[in-house]
C-alpha positions in Angstrom: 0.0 0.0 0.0 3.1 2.3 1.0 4.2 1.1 -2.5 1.7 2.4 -4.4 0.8 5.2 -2.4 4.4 6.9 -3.1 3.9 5.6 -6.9 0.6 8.0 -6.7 2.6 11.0 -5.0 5.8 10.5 -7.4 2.8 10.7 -10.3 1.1 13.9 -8.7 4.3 15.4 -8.3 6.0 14.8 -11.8 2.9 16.2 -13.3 2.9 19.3 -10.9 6.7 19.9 -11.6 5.7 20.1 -15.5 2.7 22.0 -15.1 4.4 24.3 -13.2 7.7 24.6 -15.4 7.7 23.3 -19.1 3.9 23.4 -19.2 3.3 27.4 -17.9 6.2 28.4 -20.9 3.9 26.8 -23.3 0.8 28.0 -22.0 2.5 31.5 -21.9 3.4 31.1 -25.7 -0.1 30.0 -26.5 -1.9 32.8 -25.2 0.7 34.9 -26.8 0.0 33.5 -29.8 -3.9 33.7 -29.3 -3.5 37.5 -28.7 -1.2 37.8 -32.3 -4.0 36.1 -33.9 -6.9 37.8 -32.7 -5.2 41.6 -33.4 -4.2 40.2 -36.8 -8.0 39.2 -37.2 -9.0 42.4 -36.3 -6.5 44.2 -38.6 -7.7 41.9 -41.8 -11.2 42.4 -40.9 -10.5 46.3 -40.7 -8.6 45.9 -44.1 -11.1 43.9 -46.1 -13.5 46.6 -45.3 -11.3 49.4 -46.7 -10.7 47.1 -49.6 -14.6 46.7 -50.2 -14.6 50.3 -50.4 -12.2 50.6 -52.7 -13.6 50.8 -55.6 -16.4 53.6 -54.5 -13.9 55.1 -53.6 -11.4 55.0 -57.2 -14.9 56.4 -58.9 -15.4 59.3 -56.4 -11.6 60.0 -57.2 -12.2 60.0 -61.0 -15.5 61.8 -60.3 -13.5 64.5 -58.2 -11.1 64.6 -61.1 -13.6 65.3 -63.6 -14.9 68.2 -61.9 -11.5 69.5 -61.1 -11.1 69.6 -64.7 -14.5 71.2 -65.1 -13.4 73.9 -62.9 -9.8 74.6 -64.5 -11.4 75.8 -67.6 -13.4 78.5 -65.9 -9.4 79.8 -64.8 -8.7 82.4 -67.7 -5.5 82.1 -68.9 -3.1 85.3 -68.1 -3.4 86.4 -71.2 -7.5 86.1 -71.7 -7.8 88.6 -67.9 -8.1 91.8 -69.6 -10.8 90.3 -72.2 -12.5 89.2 -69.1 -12.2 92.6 -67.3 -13.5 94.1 -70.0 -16.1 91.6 -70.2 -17.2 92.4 -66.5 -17.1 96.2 -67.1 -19.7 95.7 -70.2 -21.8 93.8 -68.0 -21.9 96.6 -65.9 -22.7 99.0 -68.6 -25.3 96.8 -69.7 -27.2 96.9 -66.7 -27.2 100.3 -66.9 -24.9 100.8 -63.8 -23.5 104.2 -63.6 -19.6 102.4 -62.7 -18.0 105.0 -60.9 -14.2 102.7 -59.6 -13.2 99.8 -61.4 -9.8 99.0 -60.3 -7.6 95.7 -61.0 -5.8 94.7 -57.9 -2.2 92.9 -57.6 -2.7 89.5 -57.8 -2.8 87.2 -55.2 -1.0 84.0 -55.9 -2.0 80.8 -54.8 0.0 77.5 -55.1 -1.6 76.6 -58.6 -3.3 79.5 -59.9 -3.6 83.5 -58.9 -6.6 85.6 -57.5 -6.9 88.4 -59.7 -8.9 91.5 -57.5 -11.2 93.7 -58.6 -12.4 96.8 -56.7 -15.6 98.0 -57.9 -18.6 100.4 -57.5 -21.3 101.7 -58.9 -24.7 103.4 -58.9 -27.7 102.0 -60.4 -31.4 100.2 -58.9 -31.9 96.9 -56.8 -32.6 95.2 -59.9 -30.0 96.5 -62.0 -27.4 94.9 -59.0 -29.3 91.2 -59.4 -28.9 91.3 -62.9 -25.5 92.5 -63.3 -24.4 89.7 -60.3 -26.6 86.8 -62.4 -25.0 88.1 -65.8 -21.3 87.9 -63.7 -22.0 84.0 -62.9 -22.9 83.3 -66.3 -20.3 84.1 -67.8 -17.7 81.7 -69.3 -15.2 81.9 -66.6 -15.4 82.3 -62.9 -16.0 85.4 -61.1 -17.0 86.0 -57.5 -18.6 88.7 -55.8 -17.6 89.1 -52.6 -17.1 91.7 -49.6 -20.3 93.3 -51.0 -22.4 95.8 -49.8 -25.0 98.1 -50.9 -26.2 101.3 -49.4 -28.4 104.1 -50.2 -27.1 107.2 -52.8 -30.4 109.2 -53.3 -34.0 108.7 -54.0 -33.8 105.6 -55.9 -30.5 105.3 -56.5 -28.2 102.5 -54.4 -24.4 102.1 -54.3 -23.0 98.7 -54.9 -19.4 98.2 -53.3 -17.4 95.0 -53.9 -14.4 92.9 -55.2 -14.9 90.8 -57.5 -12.6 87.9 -57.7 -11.3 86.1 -60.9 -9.0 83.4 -61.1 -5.9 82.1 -63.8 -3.8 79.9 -64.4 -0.1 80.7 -63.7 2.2 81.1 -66.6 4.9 78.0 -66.1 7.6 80.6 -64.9 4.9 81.8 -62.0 4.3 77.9 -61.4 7.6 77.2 -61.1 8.5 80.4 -59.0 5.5 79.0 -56.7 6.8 75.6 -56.5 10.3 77.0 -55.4 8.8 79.3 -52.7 7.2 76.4 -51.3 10.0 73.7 -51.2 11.8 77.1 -49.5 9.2 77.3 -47.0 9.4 73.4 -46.0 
């Protein structure tokens, strides 16, 4: 009985000693290794949805594109701006506004492309203003009234002050000038 008894407790204690010492290493390692696979399950998971919206995602970009392109041919080149300030100041005269400052402003250059300023005012009715700012948006290349206000000259008669804002492309030697000035500022 003694016999078996120390077999029993030489059994118990052989298994404790490797639960204890090879066994916990491995245990350690597996749960190690059950962590590693659940955050790579959660990264692929994460990844196969941004790869399902991938392709939405390649058509907004070539939609986006599109309409990038749209709006670079409403830039006037530099050499079409004084056609298109002259084209603003006829659609002033048009509406019958009495134009009392149209001044071009310095441009203001932009990393692709240059704001072109104008300073304007003139006299005229409410009506006359709405029509000369829906005849300025349909023209062929874009022109923004801003900083605008309007106040009252005489019996009938309103002042409009505003800039209007065109925008061009930048000749290659302003492009490049811009590009420099950039990798400068970095």
């Amino acid at each position: 009985m003694l016999r078996w008894f120390s077999l029993v407790a030489v059994y118990c204690l052989t298994l404790g000693l490797l639960y204890l010492y090879p066994l916990n290493d491995c245990l350690n390692a597996l749960q190690n290794l059950v962590d590693k696979e659940n955050a790579l399950r959660t990264e692929f998971v994460d990844k196969l949805g941004r790869a399902v919206q991938l392709p939405g995602l390649k058509e907004q970009r070539d939609q986006i594109a599109l309409n990038v392109k749209g709006l670079e041919k409403q830039l006037a080149r530099s050499t079409e701006v004084s056609s298109l300030l002259l084209s603003i100041s006829r659609v002033g005269r048009d509406q019958k506004l009495q134009q009392e400052l149209f001044r071009p402003d310095a441009p203001i250059f932009a990393q692709h492309y240059a704001i072109v300023p104008l300073t304007y005012r003139a006299h005229g009715g409410y009506h006359d203003f709405a029509r000369f700012a829906a005849d300025l948006a349909n023209l062929p290349r874009a022109v923004i009234l801003s900083a605008m206000s309007i106040s009252a000259k005489s019996e009938g008669m309103l002042t409009l002050e505003a800039t209007l804002r065109t925008y061009r492309h930048l000749d290659p030697d302003e492009l490049a000038a811009q590009v420099k000035a950039t990798e400068m500022g970095k």
